[in-house]
CHARMM internal coordinates of N, CA and C (Angstrom, degrees):
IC EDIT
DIST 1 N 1 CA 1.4492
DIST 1 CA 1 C 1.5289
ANGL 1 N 1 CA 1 C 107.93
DIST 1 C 2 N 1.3020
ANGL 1 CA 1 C 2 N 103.85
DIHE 1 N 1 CA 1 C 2 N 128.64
DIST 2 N 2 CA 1.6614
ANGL 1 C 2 N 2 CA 100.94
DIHE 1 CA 1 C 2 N 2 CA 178.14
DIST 2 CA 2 C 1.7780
ANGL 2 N 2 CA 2 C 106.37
DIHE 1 C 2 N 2 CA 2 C -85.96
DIST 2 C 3 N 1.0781
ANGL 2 CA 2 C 3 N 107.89
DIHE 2 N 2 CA 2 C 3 N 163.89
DIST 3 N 3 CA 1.6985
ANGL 2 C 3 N 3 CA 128.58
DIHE 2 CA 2 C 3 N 3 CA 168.69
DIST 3 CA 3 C 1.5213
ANGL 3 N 3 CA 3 C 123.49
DIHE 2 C 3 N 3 CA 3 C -119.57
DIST 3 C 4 N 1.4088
ANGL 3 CA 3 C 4 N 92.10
DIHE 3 N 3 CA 3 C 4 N 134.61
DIST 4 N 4 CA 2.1569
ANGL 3 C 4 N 4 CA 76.43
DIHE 3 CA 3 C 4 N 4 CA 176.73
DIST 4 CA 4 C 1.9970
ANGL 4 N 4 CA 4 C 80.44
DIHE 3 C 4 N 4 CA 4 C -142.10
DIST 4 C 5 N 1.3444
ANGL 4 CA 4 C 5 N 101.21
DIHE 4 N 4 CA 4 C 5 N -168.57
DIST 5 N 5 CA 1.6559
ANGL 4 C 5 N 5 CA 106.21
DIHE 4 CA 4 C 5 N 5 CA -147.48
DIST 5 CA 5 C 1.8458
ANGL 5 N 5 CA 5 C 83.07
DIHE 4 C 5 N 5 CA 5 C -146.97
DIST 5 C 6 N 1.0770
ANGL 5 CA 5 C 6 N 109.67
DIHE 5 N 5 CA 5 C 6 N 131.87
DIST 6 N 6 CA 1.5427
ANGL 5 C 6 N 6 CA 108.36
DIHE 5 CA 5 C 6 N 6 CA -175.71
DIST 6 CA 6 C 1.6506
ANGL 6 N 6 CA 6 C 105.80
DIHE 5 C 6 N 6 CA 6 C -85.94
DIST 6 C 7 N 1.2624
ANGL 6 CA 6 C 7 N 133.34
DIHE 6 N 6 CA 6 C 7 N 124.45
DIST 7 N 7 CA 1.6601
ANGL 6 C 7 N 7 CA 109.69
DIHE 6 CA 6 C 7 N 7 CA 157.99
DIST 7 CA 7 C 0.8849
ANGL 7 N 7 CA 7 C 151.28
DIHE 6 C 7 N 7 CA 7 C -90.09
DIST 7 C 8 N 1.2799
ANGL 7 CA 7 C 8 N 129.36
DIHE 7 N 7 CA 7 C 8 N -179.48
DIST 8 N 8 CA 1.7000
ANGL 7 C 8 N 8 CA 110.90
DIHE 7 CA 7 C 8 N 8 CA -161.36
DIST 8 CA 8 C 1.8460
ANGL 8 N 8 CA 8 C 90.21
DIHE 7 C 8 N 8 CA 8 C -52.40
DIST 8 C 9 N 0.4422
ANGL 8 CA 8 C 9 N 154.27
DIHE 8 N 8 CA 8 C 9 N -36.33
DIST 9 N 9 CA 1.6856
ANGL 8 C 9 N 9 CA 149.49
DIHE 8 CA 8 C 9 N 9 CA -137.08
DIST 9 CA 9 C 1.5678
ANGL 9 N 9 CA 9 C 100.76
DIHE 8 C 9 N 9 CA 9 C -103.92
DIST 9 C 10 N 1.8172
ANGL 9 CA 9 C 10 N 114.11
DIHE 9 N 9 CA 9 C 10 N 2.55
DIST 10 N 10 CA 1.1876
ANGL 9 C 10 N 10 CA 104.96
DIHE 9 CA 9 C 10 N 10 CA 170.16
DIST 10 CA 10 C 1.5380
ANGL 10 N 10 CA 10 C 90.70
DIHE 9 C 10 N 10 CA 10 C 87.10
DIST 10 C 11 N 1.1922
ANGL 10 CA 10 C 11 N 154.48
DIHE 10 N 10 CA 10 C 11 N -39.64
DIST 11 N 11 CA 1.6062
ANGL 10 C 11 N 11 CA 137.56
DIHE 10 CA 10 C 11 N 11 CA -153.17
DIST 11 CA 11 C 1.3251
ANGL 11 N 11 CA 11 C 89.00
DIHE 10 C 11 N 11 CA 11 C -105.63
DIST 11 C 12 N 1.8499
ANGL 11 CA 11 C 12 N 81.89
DIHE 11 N 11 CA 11 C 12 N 146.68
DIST 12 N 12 CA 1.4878
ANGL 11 C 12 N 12 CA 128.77
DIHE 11 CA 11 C 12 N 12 CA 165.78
DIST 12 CA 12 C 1.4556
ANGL 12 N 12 CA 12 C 129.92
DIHE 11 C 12 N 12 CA 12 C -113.01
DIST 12 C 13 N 1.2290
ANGL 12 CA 12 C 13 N 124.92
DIHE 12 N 12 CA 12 C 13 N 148.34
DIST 13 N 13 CA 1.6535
ANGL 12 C 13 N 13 CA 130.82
DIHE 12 CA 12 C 13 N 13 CA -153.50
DIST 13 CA 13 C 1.4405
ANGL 13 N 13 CA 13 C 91.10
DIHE 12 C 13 N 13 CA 13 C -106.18
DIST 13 C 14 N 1.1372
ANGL 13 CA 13 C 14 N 138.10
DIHE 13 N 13 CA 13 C 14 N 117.40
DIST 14 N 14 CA 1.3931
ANGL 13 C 14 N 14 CA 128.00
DIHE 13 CA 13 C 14 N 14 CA 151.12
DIST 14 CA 14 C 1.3739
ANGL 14 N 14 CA 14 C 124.80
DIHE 13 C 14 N 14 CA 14 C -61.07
DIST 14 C 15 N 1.3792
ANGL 14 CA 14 C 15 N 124.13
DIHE 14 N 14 CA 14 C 15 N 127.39
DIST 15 N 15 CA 1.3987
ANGL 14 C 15 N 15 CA 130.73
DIHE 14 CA 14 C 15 N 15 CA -171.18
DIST 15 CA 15 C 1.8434
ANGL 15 N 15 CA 15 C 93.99
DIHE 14 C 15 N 15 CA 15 C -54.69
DIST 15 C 16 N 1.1842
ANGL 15 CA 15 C 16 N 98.88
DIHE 15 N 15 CA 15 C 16 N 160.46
DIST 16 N 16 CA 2.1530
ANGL 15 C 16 N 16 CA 126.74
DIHE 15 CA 15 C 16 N 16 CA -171.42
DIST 16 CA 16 C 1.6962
ANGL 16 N 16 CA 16 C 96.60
DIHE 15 C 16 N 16 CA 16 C -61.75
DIST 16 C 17 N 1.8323
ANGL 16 CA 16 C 17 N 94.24
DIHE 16 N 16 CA 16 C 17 N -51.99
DIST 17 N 17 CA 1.4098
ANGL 16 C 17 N 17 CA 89.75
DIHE 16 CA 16 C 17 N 17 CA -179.38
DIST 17 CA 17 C 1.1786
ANGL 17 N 17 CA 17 C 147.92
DIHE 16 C 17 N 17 CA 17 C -101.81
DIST 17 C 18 N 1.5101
ANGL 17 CA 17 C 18 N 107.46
DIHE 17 N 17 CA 17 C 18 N 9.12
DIST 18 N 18 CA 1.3012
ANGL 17 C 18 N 18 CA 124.75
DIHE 17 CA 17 C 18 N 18 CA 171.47
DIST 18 CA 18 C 1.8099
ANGL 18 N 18 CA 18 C 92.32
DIHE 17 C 18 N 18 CA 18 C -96.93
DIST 18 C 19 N 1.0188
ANGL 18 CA 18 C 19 N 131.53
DIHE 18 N 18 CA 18 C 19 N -25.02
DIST 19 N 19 CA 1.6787
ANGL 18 C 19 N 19 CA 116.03
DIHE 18 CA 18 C 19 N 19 CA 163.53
DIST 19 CA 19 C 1.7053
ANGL 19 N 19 CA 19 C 130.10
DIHE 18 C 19 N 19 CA 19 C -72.66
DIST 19 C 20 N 1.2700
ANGL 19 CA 19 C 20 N 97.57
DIHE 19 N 19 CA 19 C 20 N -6.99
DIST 20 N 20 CA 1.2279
ANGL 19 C 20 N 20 CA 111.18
DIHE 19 CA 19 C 20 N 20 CA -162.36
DIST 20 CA 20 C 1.8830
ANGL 20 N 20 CA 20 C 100.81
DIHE 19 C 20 N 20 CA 20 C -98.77
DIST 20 C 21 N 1.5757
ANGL 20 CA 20 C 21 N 111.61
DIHE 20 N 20 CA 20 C 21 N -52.65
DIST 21 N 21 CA 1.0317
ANGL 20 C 21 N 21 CA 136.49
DIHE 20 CA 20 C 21 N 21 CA 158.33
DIST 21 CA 21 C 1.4606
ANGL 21 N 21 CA 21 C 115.12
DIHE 20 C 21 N 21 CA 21 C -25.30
DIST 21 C 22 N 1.2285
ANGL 21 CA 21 C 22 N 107.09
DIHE 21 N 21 CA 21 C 22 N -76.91
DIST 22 N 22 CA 1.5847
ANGL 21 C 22 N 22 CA 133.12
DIHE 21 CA 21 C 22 N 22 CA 172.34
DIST 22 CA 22 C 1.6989
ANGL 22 N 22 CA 22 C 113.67
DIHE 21 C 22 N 22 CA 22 C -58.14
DIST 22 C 23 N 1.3499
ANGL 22 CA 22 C 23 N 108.25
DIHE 22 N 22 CA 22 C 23 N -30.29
DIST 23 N 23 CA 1.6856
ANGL 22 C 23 N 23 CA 121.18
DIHE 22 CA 22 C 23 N 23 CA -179.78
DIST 23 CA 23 C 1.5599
ANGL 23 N 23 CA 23 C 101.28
DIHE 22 C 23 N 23 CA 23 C 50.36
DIST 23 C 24 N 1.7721
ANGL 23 CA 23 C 24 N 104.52
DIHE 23 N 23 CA 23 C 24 N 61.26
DIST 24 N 24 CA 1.1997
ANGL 23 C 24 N 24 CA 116.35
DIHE 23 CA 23 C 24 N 24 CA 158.75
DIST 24 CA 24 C 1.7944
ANGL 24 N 24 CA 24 C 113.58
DIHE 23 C 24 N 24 CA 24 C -88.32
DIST 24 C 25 N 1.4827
ANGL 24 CA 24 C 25 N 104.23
DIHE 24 N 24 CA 24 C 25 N 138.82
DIST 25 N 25 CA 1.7162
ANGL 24 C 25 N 25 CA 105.37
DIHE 24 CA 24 C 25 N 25 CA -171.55
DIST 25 CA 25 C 1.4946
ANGL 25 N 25 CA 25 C 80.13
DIHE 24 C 25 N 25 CA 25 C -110.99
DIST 25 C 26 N 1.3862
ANGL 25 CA 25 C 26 N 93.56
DIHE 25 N 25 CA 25 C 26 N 167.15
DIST 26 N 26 CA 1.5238
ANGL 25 C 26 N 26 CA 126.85
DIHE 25 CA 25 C 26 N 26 CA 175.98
DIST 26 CA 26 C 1.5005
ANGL 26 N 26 CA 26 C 111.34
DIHE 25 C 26 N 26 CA 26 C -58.59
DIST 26 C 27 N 1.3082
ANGL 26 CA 26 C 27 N 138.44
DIHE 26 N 26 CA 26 C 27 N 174.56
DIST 27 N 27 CA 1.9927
ANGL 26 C 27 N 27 CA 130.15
DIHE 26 CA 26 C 27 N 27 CA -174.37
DIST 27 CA 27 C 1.6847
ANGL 27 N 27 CA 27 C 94.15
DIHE 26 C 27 N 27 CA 27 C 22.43
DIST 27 C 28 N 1.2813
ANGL 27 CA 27 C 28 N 136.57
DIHE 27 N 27 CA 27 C 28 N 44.02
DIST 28 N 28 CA 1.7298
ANGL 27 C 28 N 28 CA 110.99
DIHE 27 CA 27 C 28 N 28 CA 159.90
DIST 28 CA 28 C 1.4988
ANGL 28 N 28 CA 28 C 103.84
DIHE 27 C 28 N 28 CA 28 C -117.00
DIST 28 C 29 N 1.2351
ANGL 28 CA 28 C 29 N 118.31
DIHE 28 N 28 CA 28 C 29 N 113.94
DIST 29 N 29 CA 1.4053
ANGL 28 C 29 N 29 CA 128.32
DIHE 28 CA 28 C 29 N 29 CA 171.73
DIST 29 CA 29 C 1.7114
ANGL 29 N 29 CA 29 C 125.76
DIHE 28 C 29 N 29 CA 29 C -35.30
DIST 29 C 30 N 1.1183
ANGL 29 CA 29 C 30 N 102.93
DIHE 29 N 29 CA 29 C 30 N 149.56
DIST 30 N 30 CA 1.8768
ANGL 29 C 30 N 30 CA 113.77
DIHE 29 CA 29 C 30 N 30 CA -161.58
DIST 30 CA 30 C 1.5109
ANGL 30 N 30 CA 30 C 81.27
DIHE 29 C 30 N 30 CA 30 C -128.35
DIST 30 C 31 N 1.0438
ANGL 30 CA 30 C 31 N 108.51
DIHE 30 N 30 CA 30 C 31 N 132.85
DIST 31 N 31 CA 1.4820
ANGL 30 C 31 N 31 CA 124.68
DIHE 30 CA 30 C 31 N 31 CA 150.37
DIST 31 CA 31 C 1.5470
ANGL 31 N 31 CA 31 C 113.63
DIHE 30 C 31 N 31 CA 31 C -105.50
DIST 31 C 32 N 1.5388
ANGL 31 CA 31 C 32 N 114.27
DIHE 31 N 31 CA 31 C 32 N 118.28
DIST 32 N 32 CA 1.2539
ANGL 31 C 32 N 32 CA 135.57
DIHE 31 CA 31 C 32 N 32 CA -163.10
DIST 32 CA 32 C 1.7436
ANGL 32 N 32 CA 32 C 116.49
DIHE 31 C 32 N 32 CA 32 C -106.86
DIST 32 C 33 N 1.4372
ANGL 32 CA 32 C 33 N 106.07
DIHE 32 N 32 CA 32 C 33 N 103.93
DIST 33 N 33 CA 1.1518
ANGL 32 C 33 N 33 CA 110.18
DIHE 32 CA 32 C 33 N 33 CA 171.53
DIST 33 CA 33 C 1.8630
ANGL 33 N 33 CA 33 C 139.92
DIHE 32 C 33 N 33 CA 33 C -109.20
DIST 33 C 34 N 1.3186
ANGL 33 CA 33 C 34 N 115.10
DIHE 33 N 33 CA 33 C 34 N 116.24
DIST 34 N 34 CA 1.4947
ANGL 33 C 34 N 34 CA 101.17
DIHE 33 CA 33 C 34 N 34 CA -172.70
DIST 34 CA 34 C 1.6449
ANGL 34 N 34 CA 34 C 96.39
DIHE 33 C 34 N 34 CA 34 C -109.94
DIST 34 C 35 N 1.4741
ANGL 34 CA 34 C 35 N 86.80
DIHE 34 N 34 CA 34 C 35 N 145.24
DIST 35 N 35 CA 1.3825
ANGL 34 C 35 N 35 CA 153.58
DIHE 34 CA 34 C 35 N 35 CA -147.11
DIST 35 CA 35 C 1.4845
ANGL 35 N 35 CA 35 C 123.14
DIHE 34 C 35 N 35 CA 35 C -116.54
DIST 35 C 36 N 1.6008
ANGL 35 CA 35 C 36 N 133.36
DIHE 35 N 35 CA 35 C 36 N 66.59
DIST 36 N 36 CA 1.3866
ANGL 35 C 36 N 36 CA 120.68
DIHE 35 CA 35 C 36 N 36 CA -165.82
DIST 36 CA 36 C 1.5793
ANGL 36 N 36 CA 36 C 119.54
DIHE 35 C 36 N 36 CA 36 C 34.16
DIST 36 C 37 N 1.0020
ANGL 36 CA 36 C 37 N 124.18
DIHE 36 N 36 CA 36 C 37 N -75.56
DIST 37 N 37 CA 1.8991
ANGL 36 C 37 N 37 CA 127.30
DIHE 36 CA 36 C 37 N 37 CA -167.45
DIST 37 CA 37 C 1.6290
ANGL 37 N 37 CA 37 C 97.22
DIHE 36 C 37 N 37 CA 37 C -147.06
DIST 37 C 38 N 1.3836
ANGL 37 CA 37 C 38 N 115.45
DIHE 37 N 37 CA 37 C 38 N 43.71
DIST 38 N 38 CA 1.3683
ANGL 37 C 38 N 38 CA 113.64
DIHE 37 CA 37 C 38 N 38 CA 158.78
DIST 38 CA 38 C 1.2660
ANGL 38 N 38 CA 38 C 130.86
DIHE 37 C 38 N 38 CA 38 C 179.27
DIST 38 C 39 N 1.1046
ANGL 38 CA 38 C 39 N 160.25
DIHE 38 N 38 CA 38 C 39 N 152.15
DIST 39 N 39 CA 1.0676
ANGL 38 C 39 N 39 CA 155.45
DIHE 38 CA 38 C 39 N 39 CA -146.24
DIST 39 CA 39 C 1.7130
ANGL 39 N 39 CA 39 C 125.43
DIHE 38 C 39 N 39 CA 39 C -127.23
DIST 39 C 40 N 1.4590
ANGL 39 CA 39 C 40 N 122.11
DIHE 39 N 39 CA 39 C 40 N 129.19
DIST 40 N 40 CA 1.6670
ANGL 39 C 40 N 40 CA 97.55
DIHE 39 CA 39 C 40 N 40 CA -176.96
DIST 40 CA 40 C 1.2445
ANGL 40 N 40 CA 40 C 90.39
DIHE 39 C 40 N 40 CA 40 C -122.98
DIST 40 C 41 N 1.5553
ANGL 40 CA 40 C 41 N 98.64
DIHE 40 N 40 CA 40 C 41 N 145.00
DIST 41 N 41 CA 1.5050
ANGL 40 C 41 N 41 CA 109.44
DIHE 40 CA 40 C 41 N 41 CA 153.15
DIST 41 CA 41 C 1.7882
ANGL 41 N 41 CA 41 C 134.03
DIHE 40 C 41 N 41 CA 41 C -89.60
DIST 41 C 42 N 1.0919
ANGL 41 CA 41 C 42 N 125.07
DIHE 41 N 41 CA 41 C 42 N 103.74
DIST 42 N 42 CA 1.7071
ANGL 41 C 42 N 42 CA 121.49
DIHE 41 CA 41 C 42 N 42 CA -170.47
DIST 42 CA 42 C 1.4361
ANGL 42 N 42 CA 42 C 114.60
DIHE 41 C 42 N 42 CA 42 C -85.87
DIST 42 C 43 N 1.4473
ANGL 42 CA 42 C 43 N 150.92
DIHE 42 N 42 CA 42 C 43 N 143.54
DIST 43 N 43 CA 0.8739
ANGL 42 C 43 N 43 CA 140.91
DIHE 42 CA 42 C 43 N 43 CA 145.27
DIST 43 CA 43 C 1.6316
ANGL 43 N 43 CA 43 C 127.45
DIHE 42 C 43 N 43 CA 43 C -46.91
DIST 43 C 44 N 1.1590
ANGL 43 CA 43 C 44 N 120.48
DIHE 43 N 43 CA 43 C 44 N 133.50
DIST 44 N 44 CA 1.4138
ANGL 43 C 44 N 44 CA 99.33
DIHE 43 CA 43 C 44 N 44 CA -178.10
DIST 44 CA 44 C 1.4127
ANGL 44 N 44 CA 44 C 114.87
DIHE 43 C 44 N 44 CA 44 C -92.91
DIST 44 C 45 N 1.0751
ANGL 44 CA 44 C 45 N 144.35
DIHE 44 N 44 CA 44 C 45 N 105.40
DIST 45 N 45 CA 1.1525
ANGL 44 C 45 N 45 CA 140.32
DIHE 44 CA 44 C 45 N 45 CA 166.39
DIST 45 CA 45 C 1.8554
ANGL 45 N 45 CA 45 C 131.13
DIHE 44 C 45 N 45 CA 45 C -65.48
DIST 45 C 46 N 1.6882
ANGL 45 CA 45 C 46 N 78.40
DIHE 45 N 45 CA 45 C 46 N 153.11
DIST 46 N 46 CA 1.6106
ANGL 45 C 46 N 46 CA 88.90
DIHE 45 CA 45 C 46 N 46 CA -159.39
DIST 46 CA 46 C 1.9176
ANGL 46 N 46 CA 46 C 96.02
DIHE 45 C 46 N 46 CA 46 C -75.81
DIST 46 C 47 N 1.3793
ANGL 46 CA 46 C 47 N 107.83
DIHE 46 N 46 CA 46 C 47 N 174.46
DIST 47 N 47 CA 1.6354
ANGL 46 C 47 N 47 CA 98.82
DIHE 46 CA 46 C 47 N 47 CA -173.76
DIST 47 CA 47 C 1.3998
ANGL 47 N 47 CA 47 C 103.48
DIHE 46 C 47 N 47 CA 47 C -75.02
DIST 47 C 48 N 1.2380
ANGL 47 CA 47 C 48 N 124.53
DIHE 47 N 47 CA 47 C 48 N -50.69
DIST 48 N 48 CA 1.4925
ANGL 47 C 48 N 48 CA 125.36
DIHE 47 CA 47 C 48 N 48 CA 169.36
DIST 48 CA 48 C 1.7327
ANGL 48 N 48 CA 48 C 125.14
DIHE 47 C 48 N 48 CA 48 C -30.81
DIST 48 C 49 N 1.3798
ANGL 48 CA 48 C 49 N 110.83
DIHE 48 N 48 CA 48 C 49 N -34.71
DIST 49 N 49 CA 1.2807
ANGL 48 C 49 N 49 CA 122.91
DIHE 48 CA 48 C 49 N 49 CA -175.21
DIST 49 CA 49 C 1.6004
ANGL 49 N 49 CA 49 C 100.57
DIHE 48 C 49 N 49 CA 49 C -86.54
DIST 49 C 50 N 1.3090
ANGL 49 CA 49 C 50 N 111.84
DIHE 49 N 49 CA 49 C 50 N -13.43
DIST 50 N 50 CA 1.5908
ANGL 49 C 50 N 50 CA 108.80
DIHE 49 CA 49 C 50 N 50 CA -178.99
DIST 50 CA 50 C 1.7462
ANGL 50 N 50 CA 50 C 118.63
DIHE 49 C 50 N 50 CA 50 C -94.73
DIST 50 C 51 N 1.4973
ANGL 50 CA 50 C 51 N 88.93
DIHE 50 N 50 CA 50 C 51 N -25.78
DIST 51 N 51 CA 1.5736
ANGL 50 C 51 N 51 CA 106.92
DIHE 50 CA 50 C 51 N 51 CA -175.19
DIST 51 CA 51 C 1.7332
ANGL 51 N 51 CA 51 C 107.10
DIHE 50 C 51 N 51 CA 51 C -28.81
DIST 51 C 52 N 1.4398
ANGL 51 CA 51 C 52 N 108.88
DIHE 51 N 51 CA 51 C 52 N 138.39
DIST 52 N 52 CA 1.4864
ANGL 51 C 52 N 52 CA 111.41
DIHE 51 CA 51 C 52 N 52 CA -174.71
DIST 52 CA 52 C 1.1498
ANGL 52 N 52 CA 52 C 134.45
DIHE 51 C 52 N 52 CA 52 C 67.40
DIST 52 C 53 N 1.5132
ANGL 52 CA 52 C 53 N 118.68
DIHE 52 N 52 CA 52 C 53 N -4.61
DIST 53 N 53 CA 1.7838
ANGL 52 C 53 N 53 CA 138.25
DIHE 52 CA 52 C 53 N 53 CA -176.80
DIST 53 CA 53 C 1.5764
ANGL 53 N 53 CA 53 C 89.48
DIHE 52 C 53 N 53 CA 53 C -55.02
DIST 53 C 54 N 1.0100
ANGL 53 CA 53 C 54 N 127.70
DIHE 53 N 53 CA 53 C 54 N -45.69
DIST 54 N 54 CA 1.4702
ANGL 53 C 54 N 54 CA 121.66
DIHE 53 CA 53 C 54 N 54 CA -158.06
DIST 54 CA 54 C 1.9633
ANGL 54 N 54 CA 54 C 104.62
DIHE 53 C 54 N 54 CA 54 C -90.13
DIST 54 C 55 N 0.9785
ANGL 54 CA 54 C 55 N 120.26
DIHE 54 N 54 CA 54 C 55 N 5.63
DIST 55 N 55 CA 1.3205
ANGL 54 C 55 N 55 CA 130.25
DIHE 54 CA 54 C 55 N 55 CA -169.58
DIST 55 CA 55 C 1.3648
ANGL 55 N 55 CA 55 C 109.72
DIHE 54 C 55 N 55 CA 55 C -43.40
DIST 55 C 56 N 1.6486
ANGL 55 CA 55 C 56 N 159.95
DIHE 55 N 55 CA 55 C 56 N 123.74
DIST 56 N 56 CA 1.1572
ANGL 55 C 56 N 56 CA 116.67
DIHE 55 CA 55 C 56 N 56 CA 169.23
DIST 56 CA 56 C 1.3264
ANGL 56 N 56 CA 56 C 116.74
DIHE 55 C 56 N 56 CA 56 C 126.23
DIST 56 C 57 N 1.3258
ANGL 56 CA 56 C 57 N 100.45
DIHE 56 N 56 CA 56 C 57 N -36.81
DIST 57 N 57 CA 1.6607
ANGL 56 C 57 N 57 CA 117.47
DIHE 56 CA 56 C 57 N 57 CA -151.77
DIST 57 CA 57 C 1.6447
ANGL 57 N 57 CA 57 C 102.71
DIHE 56 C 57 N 57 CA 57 C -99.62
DIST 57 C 58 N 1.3236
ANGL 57 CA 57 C 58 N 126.03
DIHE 57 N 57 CA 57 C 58 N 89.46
DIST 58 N 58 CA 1.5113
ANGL 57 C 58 N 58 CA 124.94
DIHE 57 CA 57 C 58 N 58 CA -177.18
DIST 58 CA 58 C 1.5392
ANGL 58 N 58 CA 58 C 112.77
DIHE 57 C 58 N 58 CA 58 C -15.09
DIST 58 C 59 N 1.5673
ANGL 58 CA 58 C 59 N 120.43
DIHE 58 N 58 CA 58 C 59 N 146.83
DIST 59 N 59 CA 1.5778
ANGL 58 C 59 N 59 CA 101.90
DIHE 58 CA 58 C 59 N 59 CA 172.74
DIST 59 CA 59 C 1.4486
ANGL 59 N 59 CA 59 C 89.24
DIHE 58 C 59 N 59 CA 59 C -119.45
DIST 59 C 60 N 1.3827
ANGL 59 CA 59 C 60 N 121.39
DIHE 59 N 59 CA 59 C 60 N 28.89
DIST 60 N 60 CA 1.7884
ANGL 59 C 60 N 60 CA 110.78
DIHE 59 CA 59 C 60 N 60 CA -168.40
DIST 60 CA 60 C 1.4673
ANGL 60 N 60 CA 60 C 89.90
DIHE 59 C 60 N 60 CA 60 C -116.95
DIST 60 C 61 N 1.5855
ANGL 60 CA 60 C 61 N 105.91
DIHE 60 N 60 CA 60 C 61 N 128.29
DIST 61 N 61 CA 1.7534
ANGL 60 C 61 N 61 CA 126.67
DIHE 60 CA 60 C 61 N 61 CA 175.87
DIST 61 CA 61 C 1.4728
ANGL 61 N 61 CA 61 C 105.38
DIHE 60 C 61 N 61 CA 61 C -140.38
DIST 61 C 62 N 1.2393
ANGL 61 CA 61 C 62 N 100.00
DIHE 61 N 61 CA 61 C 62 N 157.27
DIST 62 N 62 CA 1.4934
ANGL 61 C 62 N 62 CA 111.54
DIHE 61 CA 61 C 62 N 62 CA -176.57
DIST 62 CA 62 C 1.4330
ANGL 62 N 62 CA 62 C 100.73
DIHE 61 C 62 N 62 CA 62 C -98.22
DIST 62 C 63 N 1.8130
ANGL 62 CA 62 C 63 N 124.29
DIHE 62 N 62 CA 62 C 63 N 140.92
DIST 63 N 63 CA 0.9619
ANGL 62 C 63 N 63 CA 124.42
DIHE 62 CA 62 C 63 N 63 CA 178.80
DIST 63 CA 63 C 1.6672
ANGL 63 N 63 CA 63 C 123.99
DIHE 62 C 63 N 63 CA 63 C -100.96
DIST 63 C 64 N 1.0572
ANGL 63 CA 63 C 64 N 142.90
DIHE 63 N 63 CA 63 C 64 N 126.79
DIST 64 N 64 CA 1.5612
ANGL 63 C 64 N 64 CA 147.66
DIHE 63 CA 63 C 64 N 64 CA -165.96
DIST 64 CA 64 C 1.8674
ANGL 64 N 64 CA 64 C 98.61
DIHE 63 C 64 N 64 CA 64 C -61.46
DIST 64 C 65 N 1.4447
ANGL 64 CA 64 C 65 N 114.20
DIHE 64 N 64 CA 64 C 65 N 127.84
DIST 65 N 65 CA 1.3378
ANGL 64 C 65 N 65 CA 120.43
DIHE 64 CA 64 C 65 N 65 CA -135.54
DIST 65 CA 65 C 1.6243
ANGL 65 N 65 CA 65 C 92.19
DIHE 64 C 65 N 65 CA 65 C -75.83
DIST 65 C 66 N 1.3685
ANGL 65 CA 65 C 66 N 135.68
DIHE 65 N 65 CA 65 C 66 N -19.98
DIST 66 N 66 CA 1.5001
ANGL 65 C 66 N 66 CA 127.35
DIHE 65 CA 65 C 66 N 66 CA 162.94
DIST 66 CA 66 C 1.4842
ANGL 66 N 66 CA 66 C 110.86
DIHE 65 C 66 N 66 CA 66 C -50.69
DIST 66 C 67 N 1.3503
ANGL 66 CA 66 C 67 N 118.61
DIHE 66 N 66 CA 66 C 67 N -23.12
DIST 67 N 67 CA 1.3676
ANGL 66 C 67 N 67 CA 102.34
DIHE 66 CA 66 C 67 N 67 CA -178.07
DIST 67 CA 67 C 1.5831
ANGL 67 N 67 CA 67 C 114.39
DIHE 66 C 67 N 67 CA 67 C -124.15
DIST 67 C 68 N 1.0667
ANGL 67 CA 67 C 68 N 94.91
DIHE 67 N 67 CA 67 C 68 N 37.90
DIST 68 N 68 CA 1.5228
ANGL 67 C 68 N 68 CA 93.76
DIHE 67 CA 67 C 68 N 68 CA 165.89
DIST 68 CA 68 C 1.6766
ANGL 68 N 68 CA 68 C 116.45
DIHE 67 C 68 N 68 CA 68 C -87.94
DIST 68 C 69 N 1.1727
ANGL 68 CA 68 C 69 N 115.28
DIHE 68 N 68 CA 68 C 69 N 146.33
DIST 69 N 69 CA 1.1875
ANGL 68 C 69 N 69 CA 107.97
DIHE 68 CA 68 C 69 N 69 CA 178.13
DIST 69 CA 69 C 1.4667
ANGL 69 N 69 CA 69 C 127.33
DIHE 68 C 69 N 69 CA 69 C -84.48
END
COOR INIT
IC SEED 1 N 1 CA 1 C
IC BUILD
């Protein structure tokens, strides 16, 4: 488990190898989410880097009969 130490200024250092891991660069935005008793940090990705994430994924659902058209 890594540790980091908040400073007065509120900032935190991300450990070498959880940035490295993740292939977080320097100015690249974190999207920050809290979580009952914890907090995640996400990379935000660019749309290009997402392209095809959804590949795969059925787009056929059944609709609840008030809203059928």
């Amino acid at each position: 488990m890594n540790q980091v130490t908040v400073s007065p200024k509120y900032q935190i250092v991300i450990p070498r190898k959880i940035r490295e891991s993740m292939k977080i660069r320097p100015g690249q935005k974190l999207i920050m989410v809290a979580e009952e008793r914890s907090i995640r940090l996400l990379p935000e990705r660019s749309i290009k880097e997402m392209e095809g994430f959804l590949k795969g994924i059925p787009g056929e659902f059944e609709r609840e009969p008030d809203r059928e058209l």
